[in-house]
C-alpha positions, 0 to 999 in steps of 0.5 A: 083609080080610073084610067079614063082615056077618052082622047089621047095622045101619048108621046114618045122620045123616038116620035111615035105616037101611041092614039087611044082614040083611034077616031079623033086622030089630029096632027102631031103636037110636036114640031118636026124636022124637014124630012121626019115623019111620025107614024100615029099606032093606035089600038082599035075601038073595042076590046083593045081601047076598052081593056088599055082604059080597064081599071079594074085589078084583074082583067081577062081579054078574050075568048077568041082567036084572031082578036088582036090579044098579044098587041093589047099586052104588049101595048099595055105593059108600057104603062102609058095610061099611067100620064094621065093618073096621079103618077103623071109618067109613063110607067116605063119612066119609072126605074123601079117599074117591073112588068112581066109577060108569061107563055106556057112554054120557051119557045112561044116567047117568039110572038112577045119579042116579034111584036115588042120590037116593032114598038118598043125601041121607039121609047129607047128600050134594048133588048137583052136576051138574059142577065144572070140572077134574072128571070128572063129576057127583057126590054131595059127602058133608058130610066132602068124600068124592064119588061120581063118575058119569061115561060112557066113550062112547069109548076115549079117554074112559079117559085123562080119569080119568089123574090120579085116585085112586079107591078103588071103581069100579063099572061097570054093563054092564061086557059093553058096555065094552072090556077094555082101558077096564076094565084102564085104570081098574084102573090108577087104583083105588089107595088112600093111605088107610089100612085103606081098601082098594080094590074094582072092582064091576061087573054085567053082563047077557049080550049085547053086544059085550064078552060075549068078554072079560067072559065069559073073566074072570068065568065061564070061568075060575071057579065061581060064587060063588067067590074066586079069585086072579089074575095078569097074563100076562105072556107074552100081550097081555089081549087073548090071556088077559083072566082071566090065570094062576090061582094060587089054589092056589099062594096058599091053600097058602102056596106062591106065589113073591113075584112071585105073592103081590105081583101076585095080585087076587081075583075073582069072580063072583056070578049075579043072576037077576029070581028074585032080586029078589022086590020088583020082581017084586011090583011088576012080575010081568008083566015077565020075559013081556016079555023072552020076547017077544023070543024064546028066546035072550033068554029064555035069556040075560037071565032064565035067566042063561046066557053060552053062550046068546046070539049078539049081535043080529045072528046071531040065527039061531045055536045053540052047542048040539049038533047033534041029527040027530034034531032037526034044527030045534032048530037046534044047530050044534056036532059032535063032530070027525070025519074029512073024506072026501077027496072033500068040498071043502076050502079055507081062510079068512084075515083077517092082521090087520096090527096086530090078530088074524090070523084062519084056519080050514078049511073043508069042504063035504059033497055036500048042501051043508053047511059043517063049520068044523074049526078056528080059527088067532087069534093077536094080535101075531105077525109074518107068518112066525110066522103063516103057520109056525103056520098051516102046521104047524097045517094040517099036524097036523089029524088030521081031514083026516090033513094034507091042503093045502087046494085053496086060502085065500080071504083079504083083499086085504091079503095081497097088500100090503106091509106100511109097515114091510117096505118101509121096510127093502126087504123084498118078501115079502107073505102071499100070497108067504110062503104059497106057499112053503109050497104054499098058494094064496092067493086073492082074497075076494069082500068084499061084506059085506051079501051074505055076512052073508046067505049065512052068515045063510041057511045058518045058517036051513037047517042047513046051517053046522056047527062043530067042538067046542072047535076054534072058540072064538075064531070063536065068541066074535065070533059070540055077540058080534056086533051090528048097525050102527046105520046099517046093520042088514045089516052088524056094527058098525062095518062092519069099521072100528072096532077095539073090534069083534072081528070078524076070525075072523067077517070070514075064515069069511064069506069062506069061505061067498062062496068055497062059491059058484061059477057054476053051469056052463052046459050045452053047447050041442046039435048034430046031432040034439039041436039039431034036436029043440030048436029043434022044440020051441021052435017047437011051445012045449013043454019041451024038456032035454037027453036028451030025444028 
């Protein structure tokens, strides 16, 4: 159902009036005492008014700092719009209404209760900082609705909410969440309330370790400010597909099967931008300078809203534009595939990722030098013979090498290993094994990680680390999502251990720049009339190489 709020305004039990109009602003339609006044708060046209009128299931407002975000959801768990519906109520009148807002983490749940005070006591509600059995602090409104704000520090923490209803969930910074916390909780968005229908909300900025998912669900799939309708794909895991299967069309044409018309949610995607938040900007005009000091990236994703722009914290160094040749220092790293010379190294990398993503690329290598990444292989849940059989026909098919083998893949220790599984039912084969009979050598990596994050790191610097267009994407996605560690910064988060990082197509491409470096080869040793001239001109103390006379 549509929420249309052309013009407004929403009433209070305390007199404050909540404007979706912020142009049309009359004088109250309530008599006031001698001495009382009514403050009018209303959101500010564009994203604010747009993503209160949103009508669709699922909405993302955002993309930048500064936009106005947090008043949005804090405004919008109240449920006003619902007056103007055929629940005819504010939602928060309703004493089965359950609305809930999540941080990543207990301590950012300071900015939910900062703001929530300045307007939720005016429609009677009262703080509690936690009730037993409960998830969280919340606001309890005078009909008994209540606003939850809790954290989901960690992946576990999604099970706490198994029991609950929710008819509105917020999350704020939904790009440090994980996608499987996201669909979990969708699970308990679920309304027995009726013509009080349910809304998952969330606001973003674009950096952090879930920019992947967030940006494949929201923007990639989808122009912004647009409805579209979704259903689950069934035949991947989210992890494969986090957007799902467009049928739009099939549903505005009236043409979508009855599993279709069951399983379609709405989406969409409103961009919020400083830009947007005119009274912060008056109060605080210096801040979007700040944000610049931190340098272009920063610039491009928080303020100017761009999900291409940024590479996490930790490969500052990298540029998805395109590679300039006249314009080497712009620092663009993306090309146009082309053929690779017979006479360039050419090799592979592998991570087989037993119980997550099995990640392959190939790799060749100029004489100055410079890395080409042509392709990427990243599939999540498949055994290792559909692996390696992929990863073989895939090597088979490049028509930028015409299907050359490469002289060898450098892999993870674990390719050696038996699966638990396999052992269990006798059978001996290891990747390694599976891979020669396909005439591919597998060899060990070299996994020192701090010196290969600054190998990869270097050849970024010096222009020297090249990918293939729109062969690369998985390898990409975990290269702009990429952070530091919080107890060691020359290392990705989690160090390679924590399972909520993606990080297995970055792991295998820093195995590939290790393998690019070989000892150099030492120089025969002189004899005769060589040695003679050598040992001379030790003894006088004069530069001496070999060719000399």
């Amino acid at each position: 159902m549509a929420l249309l709020l052309l013009w407004l305004l929403l009433k209070s039990s305390m007199g404050v009036l909540i404007n979706t109009d912020p142009i049309s602003v009359v004088p109250p339609p309530v008599p006031l005492g001698e001495g009382e006044s009514i403050t009018i708060v209303a959101p500010q046209e564009g994203p604010q008014t747009e993503g209160l009128a949103c009508a669709a299931t699922e909405l993302l407002v955002g993309g930048g700092v500064f936009g106005g975000k947090t008043w949005f959801e804090i405004m919008d768990a109240l449920g006003l719009q619902y007056e103007q519906t055929a629940l005819g109520k504010f939602a928060i009148e309703v004493p089965e209404y359950r609305g809930i807002l999540f941080r990543r983490k207990t301590p950012e749940l300071v900015k939910f209760i900062d703001e929530s005070n300045k307007y939720y006591r005016y429609y009677g509600g009262r703080f509690v900082y936690h009730r037993p059995g409960e998830p969280g602090m919340s606001w309890t409104f005078p009909s008994g609705a209540k606003i939850f704000f809790c954290h989901l520090e960690k992946e576990a923490n999604k099970y706490d909410h198994d029991s609950m209803e929710y008819q509105y969930i917020a999350w704020d910074q939904l790009e440090q969440f994980t996608l499987t916390q996201y669909l979990h909780l969708m699970g308990r968005l679920r309304s027995t309330i009726p013509d009080l229908f349910v809304r998952m909300r969330a606001t973003c900025n674009w950096i952090g370790s879930g920019l992947k998912w967030t940006r494949a669900r929201f923007v990639r799939c989808m122009k912004p400010n647009e409805v579209r309708w979704f259903i689950p794909d069934m035949d991947n895991k989210p992890e494969a597909n986090p957007a799902g299967i467009d049928v739009t069309e099939r549903i505005l044409s009236g043409t979508a099967t009855d599993d279709e018309q069951r399983d379609a949610v709405s989406r969409e995607f409103i961009p919020a931008l400083y830009t947007d938040n005119k009274i912060g900007l008056a109060l605080d005009p210096k801040y979007p300078a700040r944000i610049r000091m931190q340098g272009k990236k920063h610039e491009q994703a928080l303020l100017n809203g761009d999900p291409e722009a940024f590479s996490g914290d930790f490969f500052d160094q990298f540029s998805p534009s395109r590679y300039d040749p006249k314009n080497v220092s712009g620092g663009g790293m993306m090309v146009e595939p082309f053929k690779i010379p017979k006479e360039w190294k050419f090799y592979g990398s592998l991570d087989p990722g037993w119980s997550s993503p099995c990640s392959f690329g190939l790799k060749a290598i100029d004489f100055r030098g410079r890395h080409y990444r042509i392709l990427t292989y990243y599939k999540a849940d498949a055994g290792m013979q559909q692996n390696v059989d992929a990863i073989a026909s895939m090597i088979d098919a490049c028509p930028w090498t015409d299907g050359r083998k490469p002289k060898f893949i450098t892999s993870g220790h674990d390719a050696w290993a038996k699966h638990e599984h396999l052992a269990i039912q006798g059978k001996e084969l290891t990747y390694a094994e599976l891979f020669r009979q396909k005439d591919l050598v597998l060899v060990h990596a070299v996994r020192d990680r701090v010196v290969g994050w600054g190998a990869w790191k270097n050849l970024m610097q010096r222009h020297k680390w090249f990918y293939f267009e729109n062969l690369n994407e998985p390898l990409v996605d975990e290269i702009q999502g990429a952070e530091h560690d919080e107890n060691d910064v020359e290392d990705i988060k989690g160090r390679g251990n924590d399972p909520e990082v993606p990080d297995h197509a970055i792991e295998e491409e820093r195995y590939s720049v290790m393998a690019s470096f070989a000892p150099a080869e030492r120089e025969p040793e002189p004899t005769g009339i060589a040695k003679k001239m050598r040992d001379k001109a030790k003894r006088e103390g004069v530069k001496w190489e070999a060719g000399m006379p």
